[in-house]
C-alpha positions, 0 to 999 in steps of 0.5 A: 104788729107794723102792717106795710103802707096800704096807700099804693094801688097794687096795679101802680107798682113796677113789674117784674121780669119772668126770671125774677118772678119765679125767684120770689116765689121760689119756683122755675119759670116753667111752673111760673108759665103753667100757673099762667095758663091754668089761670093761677096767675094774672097774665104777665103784660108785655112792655113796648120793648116786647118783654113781658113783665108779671106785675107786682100787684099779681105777685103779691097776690099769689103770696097772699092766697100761699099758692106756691106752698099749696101748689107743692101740697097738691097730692098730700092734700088729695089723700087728706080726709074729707072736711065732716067726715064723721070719726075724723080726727081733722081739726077744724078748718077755721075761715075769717071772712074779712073786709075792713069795708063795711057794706061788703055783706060780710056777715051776711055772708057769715050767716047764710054760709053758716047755714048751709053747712050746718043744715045742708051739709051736716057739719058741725059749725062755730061762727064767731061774732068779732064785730062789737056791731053785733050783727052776726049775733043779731043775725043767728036770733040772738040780742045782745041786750037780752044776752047782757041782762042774761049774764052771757059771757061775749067774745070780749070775755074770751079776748080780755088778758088774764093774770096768768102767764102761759108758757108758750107766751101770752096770758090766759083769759079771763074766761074759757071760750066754751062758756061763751058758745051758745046753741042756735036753733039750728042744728050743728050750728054754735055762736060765740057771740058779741056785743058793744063791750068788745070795744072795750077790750080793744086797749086792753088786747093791744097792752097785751103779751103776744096779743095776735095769738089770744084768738087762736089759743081759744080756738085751739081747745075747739078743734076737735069740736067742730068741723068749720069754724066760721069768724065774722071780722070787724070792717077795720084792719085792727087788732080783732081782725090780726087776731082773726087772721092768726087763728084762720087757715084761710080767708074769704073776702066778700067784695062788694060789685064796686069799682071803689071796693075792689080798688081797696083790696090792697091793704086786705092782700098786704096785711095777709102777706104780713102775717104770713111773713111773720110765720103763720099759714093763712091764705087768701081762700077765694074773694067774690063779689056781693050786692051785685045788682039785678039787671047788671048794671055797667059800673057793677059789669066792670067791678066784676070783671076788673076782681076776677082780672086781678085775682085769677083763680083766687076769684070765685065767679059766684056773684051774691045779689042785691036783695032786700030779702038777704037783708031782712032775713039777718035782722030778723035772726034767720038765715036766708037759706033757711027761711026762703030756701029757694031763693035765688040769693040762697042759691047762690050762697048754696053755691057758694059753700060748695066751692069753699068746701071744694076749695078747702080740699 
């Protein structure tokens, strides 16, 4: 899959008329003018002649977060069964938390979410660990190492193409992703986890037939296992992370509270516009900001206010902090909200879950 040059910032491309913002979207511009007061979209700017402009950086956002598709999904959504109702025949909901740079507190924020929809929420959760770094493993109390010697079946297993042709396109794998899932010792909490030999079937995926689906042809036989399926991306935009996108109904973007992070958003936004120019259904769920330092410091102050300026109602206006603690409880296999539930970090990740899960509808 060729993913579209990420090199442009998105607020250095040209903007476009009210008219012709509507026409991308396939929308009026009366519903182009709601979107713009209920905050969907960033305000249009208006140029030194007087005509206001939306700028590009604002459309392809919104074609990112599938706004116009949801938007005309409103009350079909609002009749759907609530996530975790108990005898529901709903699938899974499957959310990829996805920045390809590191130190965004990706897994962190994998882990402690996780946490409190199994605990808190009582859902039934599968976190998928697609990071050969294996830090979402490390972080649910297991060792890769430990795993090895144990002959535990890792996502690699799951991902590495097979010898048997599949009808719909691809091969099956070589091993069934149920055999890979692990128990926690949390309750309603499964792990398919990782290890360093996923780097390993890096090559042999992308030699692969329909290689972007291989993911979601796993996932789909889980469905109906677990409530929330939770993927815990790589920091790279490469082949795991395509997979990743093709099996997830939505996307969180954790962002750290830097100027240099925002700023490089761009290709996270072009690379979800392309698989969902390619025909599968995947949004941009909401983007927050992380490691936001206590007290606020100016530079932190602006990288907040410049995220939720570029990414409207899409922006989710709970910031993570910057703690040793979040850290620390990850690396010694226990989430956060687990371990010190009265946190304020665990507070905010508690506040965090129930805006996706509101999000989620």
């Amino acid at each position: 899959m060729d993913f579209p040059e990420a090199s442009t910032p998105l607020s250095d491309l040209p903007g476009l008329t009210p008219e012709d913002a509507a026409a991308r979207l396939r929308i009026s511009t009366k519903t182009l003018r709601n979107w713009e007061s209920w905050g969907w979209i960033a305000p249009a700017e208006r140029t030194q002649g007087g005509r206001r402009r939306y700028s590009e950086q604002a459309l392809q956002i919104i074609e990112a977060t599938g706004m116009a598709e949801r938007g005309k999904r409103v009350r079909t959504m609002k009749k759907e069964t609530e996530i975790g109702t108990k005898g529901s025949a709903r699938s899974a909901t499957v959310i990829a938390v996805v920045n390809h740079k590191g130190g965004s507190a990706k897994t962190t924020s994998v882990v402690n979410l996780a946490g409190v929809f199994a605990v808190e929420k009582k859902l039934r959760v599968l976190v998928v660990d697609l990071d050969s770094q294996a830090n979402c493993t490390i972080g649910l109390g297991f060792s890769p190492y430990t795993l090895t010697a144990k002959r535990q079946l890792f996502i690699s297993d799951v991902l590495l193409p097979g010898g048997s042709p599949q009808s719909g396109g691809g091969y099956t794998a070589l091993h069934n992703i149920r055999d890979a899932i692990l128990h926690t010792e949390i309750e309603g909490l499964d792990l398919v986890p990782s290890s360093l030999q996923l780097s390993d079937a890096e090559i042999p995926l992308i030699n692969a037939m329909a290689r972007e689906t291989t993911l979601s042809r796993a996932l789909a036989h889980l469905r109906n296992d677990y409530d929330l399926i939770l993927i815990d991306c790589p920091p790279s935009l490469g082949i795991f992370t395509t997979n990743a996108l093709w099996a997830a109904d939505h996307v969180l973007v954790p962002v750290e509270a830097a100027n240099y992070a925002v700023a490089g958003l761009t290709a996270i936004v072009n690379v979800v516009r392309a698989v969902r120019e390619l025909g599968r259904d995947v949004n941009i769920l909401g983007v927050f900001n992380t490691r936001v330092p206590g007290p606020l410091t100016n530079s932190a102050r602006d990288a907040l206010e410049n995220t939720k300026r570029i990414f409207a109602s899409t922006y989710i206006d709970i910031p993570i902090g910057n703690t040793v603690a979040s850290e620390r409880a990850v690396e010694e296999g226990n989430p956060m909200v687990v371990s010190s539930p009265k946190h304020k970090v665990s507070e905010s990740y508690r506040q965090l879950a129930e805006e996706v899960l509101r999000r989620v509808g």
